[in-house]
C-alpha positions in Angstrom: 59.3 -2.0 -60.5 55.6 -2.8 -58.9 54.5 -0.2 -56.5 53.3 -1.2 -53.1 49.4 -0.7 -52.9 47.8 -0.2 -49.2 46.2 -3.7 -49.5 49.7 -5.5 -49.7 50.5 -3.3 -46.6 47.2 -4.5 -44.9 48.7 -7.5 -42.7 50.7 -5.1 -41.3 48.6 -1.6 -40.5 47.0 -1.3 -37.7 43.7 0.4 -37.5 43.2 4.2 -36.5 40.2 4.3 -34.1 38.5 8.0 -34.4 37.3 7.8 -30.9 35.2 7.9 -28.3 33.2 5.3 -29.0 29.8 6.4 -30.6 26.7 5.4 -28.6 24.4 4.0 -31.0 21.7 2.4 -28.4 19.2 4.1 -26.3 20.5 4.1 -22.7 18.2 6.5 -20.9 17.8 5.0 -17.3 14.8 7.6 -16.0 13.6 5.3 -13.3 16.6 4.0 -12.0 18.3 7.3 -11.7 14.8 9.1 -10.3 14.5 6.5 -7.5 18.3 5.8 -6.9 18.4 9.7 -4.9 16.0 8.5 -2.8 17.6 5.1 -1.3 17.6 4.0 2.4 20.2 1.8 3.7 20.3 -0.9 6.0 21.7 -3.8 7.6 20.2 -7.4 8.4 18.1 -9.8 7.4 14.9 -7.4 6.2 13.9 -3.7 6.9 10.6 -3.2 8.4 9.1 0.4 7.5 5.8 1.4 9.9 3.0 2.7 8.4 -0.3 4.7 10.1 -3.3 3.2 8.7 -6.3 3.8 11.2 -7.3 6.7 13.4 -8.3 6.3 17.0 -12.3 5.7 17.7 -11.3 7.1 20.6 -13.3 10.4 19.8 -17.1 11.4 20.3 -19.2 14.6 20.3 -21.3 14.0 24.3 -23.5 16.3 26.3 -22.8 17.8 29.7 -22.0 15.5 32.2 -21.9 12.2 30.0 -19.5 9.7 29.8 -16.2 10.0 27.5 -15.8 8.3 24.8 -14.1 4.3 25.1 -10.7 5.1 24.3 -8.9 4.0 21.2 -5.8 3.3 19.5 -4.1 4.4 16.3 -3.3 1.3 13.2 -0.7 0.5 12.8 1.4 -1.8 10.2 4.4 -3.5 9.5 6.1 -3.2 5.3 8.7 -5.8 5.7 10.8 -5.7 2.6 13.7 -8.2 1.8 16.8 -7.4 -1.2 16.5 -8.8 -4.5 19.8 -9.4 -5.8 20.3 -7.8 -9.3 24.2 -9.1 -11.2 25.9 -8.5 -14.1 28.8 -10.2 -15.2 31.6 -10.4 -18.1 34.5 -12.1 -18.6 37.6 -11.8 -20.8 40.8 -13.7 -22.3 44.2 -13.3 -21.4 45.0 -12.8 -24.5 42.4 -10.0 -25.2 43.9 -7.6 -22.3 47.1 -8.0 -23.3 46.5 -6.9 -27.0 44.5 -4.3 -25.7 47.3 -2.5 -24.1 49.9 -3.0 -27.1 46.9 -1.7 -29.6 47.9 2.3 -30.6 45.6 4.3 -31.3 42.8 2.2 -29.8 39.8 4.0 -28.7 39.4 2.3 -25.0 40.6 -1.0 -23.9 38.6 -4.2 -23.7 38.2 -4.0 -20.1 37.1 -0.4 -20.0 34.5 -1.5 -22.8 32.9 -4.5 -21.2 33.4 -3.2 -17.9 31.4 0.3 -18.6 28.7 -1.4 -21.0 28.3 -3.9 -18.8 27.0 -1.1 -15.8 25.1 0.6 -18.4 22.8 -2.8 -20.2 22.7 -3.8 -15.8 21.1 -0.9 -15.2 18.7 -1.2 -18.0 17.6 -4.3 -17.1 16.6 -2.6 -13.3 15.0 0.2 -15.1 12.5 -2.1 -17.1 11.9 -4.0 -13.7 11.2 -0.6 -11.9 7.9 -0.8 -13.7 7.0 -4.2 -14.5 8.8 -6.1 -11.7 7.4 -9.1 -10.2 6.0 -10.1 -12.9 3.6 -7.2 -13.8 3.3 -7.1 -17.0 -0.4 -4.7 -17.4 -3.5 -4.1 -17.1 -7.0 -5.4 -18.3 -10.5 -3.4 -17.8 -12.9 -5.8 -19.9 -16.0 -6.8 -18.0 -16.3 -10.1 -18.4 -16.6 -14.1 -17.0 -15.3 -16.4 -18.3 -15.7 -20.0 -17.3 -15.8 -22.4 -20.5 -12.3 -23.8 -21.3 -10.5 -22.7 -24.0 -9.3 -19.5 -25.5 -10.5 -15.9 -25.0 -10.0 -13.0 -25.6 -9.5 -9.8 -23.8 -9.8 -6.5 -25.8 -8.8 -3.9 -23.3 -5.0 -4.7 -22.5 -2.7 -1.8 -21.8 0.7 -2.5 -20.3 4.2 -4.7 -21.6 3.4 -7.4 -23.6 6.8 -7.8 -24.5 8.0 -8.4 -21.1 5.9 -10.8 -20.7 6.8 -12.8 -24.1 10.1 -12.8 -22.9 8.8 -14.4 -20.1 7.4 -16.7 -21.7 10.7 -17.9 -23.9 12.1 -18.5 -21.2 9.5 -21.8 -20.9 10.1 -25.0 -23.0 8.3 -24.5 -26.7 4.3 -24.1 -27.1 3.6 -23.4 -23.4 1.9 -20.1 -21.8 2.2 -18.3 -18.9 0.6 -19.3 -16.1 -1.5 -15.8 -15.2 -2.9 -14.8 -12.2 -5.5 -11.0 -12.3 -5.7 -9.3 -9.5 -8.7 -7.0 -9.1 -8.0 -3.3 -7.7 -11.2 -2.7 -6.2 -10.9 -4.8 -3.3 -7.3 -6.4 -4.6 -8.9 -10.0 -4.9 -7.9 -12.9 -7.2 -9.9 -12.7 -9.8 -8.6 -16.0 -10.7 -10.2 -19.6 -9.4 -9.2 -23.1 -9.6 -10.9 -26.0 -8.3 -8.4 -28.6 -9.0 -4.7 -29.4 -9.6 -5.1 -29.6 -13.5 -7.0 -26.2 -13.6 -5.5 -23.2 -15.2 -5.6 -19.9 -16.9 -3.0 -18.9 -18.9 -2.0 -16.1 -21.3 0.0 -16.3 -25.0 1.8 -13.1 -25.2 2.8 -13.7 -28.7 -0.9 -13.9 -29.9 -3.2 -10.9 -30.9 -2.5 -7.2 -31.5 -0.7 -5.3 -28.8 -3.9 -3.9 -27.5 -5.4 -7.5 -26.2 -4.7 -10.5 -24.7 -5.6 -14.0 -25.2 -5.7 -16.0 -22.3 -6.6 -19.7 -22.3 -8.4 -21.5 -20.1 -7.5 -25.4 -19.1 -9.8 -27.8 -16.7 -13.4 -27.2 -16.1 -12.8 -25.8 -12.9 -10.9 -22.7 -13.8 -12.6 -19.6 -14.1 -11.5 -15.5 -14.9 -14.2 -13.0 -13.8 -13.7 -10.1 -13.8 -17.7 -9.0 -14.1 -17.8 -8.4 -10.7 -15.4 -5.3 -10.5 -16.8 -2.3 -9.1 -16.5 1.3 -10.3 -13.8 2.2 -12.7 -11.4 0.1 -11.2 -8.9 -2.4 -13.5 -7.7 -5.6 -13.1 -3.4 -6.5 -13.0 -2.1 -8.9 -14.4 0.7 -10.8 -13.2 2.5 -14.0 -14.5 2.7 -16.8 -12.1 3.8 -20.1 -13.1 3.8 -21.8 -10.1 4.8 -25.6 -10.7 2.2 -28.4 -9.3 3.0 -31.5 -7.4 1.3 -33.7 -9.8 3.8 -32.7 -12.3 1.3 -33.9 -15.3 0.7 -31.9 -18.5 -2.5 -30.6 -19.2 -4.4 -29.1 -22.1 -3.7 -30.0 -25.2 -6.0 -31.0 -27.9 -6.5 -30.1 -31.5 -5.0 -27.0 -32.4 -4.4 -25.9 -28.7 -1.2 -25.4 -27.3 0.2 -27.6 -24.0 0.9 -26.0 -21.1 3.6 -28.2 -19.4 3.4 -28.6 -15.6 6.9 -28.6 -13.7 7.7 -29.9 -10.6 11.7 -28.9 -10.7 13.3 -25.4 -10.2 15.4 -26.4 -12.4 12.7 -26.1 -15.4 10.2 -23.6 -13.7 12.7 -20.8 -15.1 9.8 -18.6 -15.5 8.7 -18.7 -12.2 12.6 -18.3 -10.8 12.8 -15.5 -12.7 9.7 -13.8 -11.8 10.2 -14.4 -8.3 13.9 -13.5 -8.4 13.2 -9.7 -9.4 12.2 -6.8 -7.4 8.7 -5.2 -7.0 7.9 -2.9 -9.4 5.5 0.2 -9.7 2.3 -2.1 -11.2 3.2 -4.1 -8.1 3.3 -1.5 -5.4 0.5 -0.3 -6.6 -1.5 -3.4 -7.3 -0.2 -6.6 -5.7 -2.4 -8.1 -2.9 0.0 -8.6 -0.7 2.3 -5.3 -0.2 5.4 -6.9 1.5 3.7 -9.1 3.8 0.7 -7.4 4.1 -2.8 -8.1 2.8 -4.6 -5.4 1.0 -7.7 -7.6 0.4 -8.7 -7.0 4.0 -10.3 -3.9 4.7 -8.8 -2.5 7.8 -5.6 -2.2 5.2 -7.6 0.1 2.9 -5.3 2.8 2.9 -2.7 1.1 1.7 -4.6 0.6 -1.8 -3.9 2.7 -4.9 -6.1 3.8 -7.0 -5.7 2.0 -11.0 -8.6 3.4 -12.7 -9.4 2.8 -17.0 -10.0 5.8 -18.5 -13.2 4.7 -20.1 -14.3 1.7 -18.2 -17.9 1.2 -19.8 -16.0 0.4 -23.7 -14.6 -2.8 -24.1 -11.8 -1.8 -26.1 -8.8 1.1 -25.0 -10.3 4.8 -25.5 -8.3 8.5 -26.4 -7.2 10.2 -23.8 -9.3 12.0 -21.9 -8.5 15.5 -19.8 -11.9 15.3 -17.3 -10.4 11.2 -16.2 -6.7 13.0 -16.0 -8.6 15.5 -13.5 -10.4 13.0 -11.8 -7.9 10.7 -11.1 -5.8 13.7 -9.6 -9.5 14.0 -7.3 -9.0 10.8 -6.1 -6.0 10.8 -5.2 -6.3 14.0 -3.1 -9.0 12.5 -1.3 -7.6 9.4 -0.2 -3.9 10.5 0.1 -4.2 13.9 0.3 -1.0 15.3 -1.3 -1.2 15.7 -5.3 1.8 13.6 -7.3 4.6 15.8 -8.4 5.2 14.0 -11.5 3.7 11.4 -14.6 5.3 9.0 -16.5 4.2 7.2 -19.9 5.6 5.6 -22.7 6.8 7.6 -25.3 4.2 7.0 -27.9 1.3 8.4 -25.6 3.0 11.8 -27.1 0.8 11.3 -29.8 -2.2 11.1 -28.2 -1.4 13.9 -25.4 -0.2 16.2 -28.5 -3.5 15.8 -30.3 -5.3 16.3 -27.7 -3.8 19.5 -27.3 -3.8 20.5 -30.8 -7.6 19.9 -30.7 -7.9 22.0 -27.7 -5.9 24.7 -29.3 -8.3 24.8 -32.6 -11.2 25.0 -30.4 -10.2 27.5 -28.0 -9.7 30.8 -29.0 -7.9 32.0 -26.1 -4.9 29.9 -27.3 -4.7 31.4 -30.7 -1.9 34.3 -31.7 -2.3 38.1 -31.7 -3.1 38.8 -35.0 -1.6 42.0 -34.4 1.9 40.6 -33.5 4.6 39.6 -35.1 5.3 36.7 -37.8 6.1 33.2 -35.9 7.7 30.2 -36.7 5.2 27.6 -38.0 5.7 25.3 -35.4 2.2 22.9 -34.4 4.1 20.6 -31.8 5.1 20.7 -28.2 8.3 20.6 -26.5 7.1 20.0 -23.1 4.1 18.5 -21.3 2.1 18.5 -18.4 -1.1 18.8 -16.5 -2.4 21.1 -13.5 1.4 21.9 -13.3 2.2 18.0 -13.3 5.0 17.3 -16.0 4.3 14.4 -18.1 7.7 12.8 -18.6 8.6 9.7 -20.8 10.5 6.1 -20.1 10.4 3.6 -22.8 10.1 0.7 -20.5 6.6 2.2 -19.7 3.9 0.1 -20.6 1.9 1.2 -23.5 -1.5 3.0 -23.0 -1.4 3.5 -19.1 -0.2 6.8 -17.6 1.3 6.4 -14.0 0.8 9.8 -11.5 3.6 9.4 -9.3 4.4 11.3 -6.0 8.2 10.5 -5.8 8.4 11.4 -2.1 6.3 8.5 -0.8 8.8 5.8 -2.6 12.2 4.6 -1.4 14.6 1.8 -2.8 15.8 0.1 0.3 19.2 -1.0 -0.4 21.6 -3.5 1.2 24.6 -3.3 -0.7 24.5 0.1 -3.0 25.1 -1.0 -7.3 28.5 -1.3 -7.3 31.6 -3.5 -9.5 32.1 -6.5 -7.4 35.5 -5.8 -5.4 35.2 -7.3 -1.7 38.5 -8.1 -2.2 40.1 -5.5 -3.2 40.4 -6.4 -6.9 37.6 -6.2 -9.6 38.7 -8.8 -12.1 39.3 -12.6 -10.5 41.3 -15.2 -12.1 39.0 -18.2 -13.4 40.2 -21.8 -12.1 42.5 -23.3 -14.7 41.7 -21.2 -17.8 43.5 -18.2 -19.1 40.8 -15.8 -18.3 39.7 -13.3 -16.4 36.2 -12.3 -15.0 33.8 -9.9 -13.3 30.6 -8.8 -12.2 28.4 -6.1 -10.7 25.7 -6.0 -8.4 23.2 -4.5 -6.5 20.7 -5.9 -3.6 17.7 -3.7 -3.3 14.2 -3.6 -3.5 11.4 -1.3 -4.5 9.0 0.3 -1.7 6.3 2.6 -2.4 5.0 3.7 1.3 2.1 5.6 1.1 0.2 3.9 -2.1 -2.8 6.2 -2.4 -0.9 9.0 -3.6 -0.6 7.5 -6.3 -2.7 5.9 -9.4 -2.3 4.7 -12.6 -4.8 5.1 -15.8 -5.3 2.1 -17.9 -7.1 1.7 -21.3 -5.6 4.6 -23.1 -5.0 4.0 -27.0 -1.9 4.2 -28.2 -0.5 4.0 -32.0 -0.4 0.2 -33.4 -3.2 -0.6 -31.7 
């Protein structure tokens, strides 16, 4: 008589799940959970948030007996900031619910599984844009002006190139982003077209991460950025804003088109980008800071202060303690509270931990007691931080930039709090005339930093792959 082997019994065994499920992707949310205990709630079409930004003239030093000073007024203006509407959504079969809750031994149900993922990859999609929303994508520093058509090359970019090459897939095949750059001196367009067919654009997918190629089309658009005063950077921020003329321009040999929309429908890019919330590069460097414009002086103090670390060098420099210190300088003197926190990408660990290490092997005062006892050989750090400032790290950070951040002066405004869907009392809804079921989250919010100039961002820093 045959025996019966497991794999004649397999049509038949079920599977023993050794749960819980194990997490195998990184699903750190730093930013979304750092901002999200610092939300204001409200109800309407937009909330409008005052800020003080002038001081009465209304003040004088006279002698005895001479007139008072002509009185004055303090300056005021309005932030008026409108949701974004973040979703996630899933979906699942009849069928699949009901063999999830006749499967022993299963390790969670389908619904549990999509529902609970589905919170966690929404959230990380909010974290990336709480740096890079708007369309933000980094920072340049190169002095330079360029005015010929054609491609160039910028050797100083520091920020998330990969956010904006998926940008950029989102367009129809061989076609850039449209870019604008946005000066933080005086937070002027850096950018100038003369003409409907004029254009400066940038290829993500081209050159190492630590520059960007931009391209320019028509012999009236123009980049300068030669004209940038102190150690100030430049942001910049995909546009693609469709033309009426709806032609496509470029083109030649061995150039790329760039393809010139006149429907929603195909400007995905742009939707996209406009779709999204404001992020920290825009907070911090956008020209106009919900609704109003930080090009005009009066609105000074509602600038930030986005400094490169070495803004002399064409290329991205090491880190640098004396621009760490200085940039916590400026800050005190045009805000006048120091940040109570720093956030950089992971891999500026590197640079941060040799910096230290070098300081260490210079400076005596760091060394042992030779006198004590035996230690573990240990030459890295487990923490970091400056003047008392802890350094912390989010992946979504861009590369090479470290962001100084005084948590107290941001808020998200939120209309409706991130939440499952369930208005109606139920959280899964039948879809018309198919056996399946469906879902989604969502969360309407925005970004709001109120008080810009305590806070800064360093650009330029080199960071490995470079």
């Amino acid at each position: 008589m045959a025996s019966v082997a497991i794999s004649d019994l397999e049509a038949i065994l079920k599977n023993f799940y050794l749960g819980p499920i194990i997490e195998a992707l990184n699903n750190q949310l730093e930013m979304v959970e750092l901002f999200q205990k610092i939300t204001v709630d409200w109800s309407g079409r937009q909330v409008v948030i005052p800020v003080h930004v002038s001081r009465s003239i209304g003040t004088a030093y006279k002698p005895e007996a001479g007139d008072l000073p002509d009185a004055g007024s303090q300056g005021h203006v309005d932030l008026n900031v409108t949701a974004k509407y973040l979703y996630g959504r899933f979906s699942l079969t009849g069928p699949a619910i009901a063999s999830a809750k006749t499967t022993a031994n299963s390790f969670a149900t389908y619904v549990q599984t999509e529902m609970e993922g589905l919170v966690t990859d929404t959230k990380i999609r909010a974290n990336q844009a709480m740096f890079t929303g708007g369309g933000c994508i980094g920072f340049i520093h190169e002095r330079i002006n360029l005015a010929v058509p054609g491609p160039h090359m910028f050797q100083s970019f520091t920020g998330n190139k990969d956010v904006g090459f998926a940008l950029q897939e989102l367009l129809p095949a061989n076609n850039r982003l449209e870019i604008d750059v946005i000066g933080l001196d005086d937070y002027a367009s850096l950018v100038t077209r003369t003409a409907a067919t004029d254009f400066v654009t940038a290829d993500m997918g081209l050159g190492t991460a630590g520059n960007l190629q931009v391209q320019l089309y028509g012999a009236g658009a123009q980049l300068d950025t030669s004209g940038i005063t102190g150690d100030y950077s430049a942001l910049v921020v995909a546009r693609c804003v469709p033309e009426a003329t709806g032609a496509t321009v470029g083109g030649g040999a061995g150039v790329d088109v760039l393809g010139v929309y006149t429907t929603d429908a195909l400007n995905t890019t742009r939707l996209a980008v406009e779709a999204e919330p404001i992020g920290l590069y825009g907070n911090l460097g956008e020209k106009s800071h919900f609704g109003v414009d930080r090009n005009v002086a009066a609105n000074a103090p509602l600038r930030s202060t986005v400094q490169a670390i070495a803004p002399a060098v064409v290329t991205n420099s090491t880190m640098d303690f004396k621009r760490m210190q200085a940039m916590l300088d400026e800050i005190m003197v045009l805000g006048g509270d120091d940040p109570d926190c720093m956030y950089a990408h992971p891999g500026l660990r590197q640079e941060y931990s040799a910096l230290l290490s070098f300081v260490s092997a210079t400076n005596t005062s760091l060394s042992n007691d030779v006198n004590g006892k035996p230690g573990k050989g240990d030459p890295g750090f487990s923490g970091y931080a400056f003047n008392g400032i802890p350094l912390k790290m989010s992946r979504h950070c861009g590369k090479g930039i470290l962001i100084f951040l005084n948590t107290k002066v941001w808020c998200v405004a939120e209309l409706k709090s991130f939440s499952m869907a369930d208005m109606d009392g139920n959280v899964l809804s039948r879809v018309s005339n198919r056996d399946e079921w469906e879902g989604f989250v969502s969360w309407y919010y925005n970004l709001v930093c109120k008080q810009p100039n305590r806070c800064a961002i360093l650009t330029g820093i080199t960071f490995p792959g470079q």
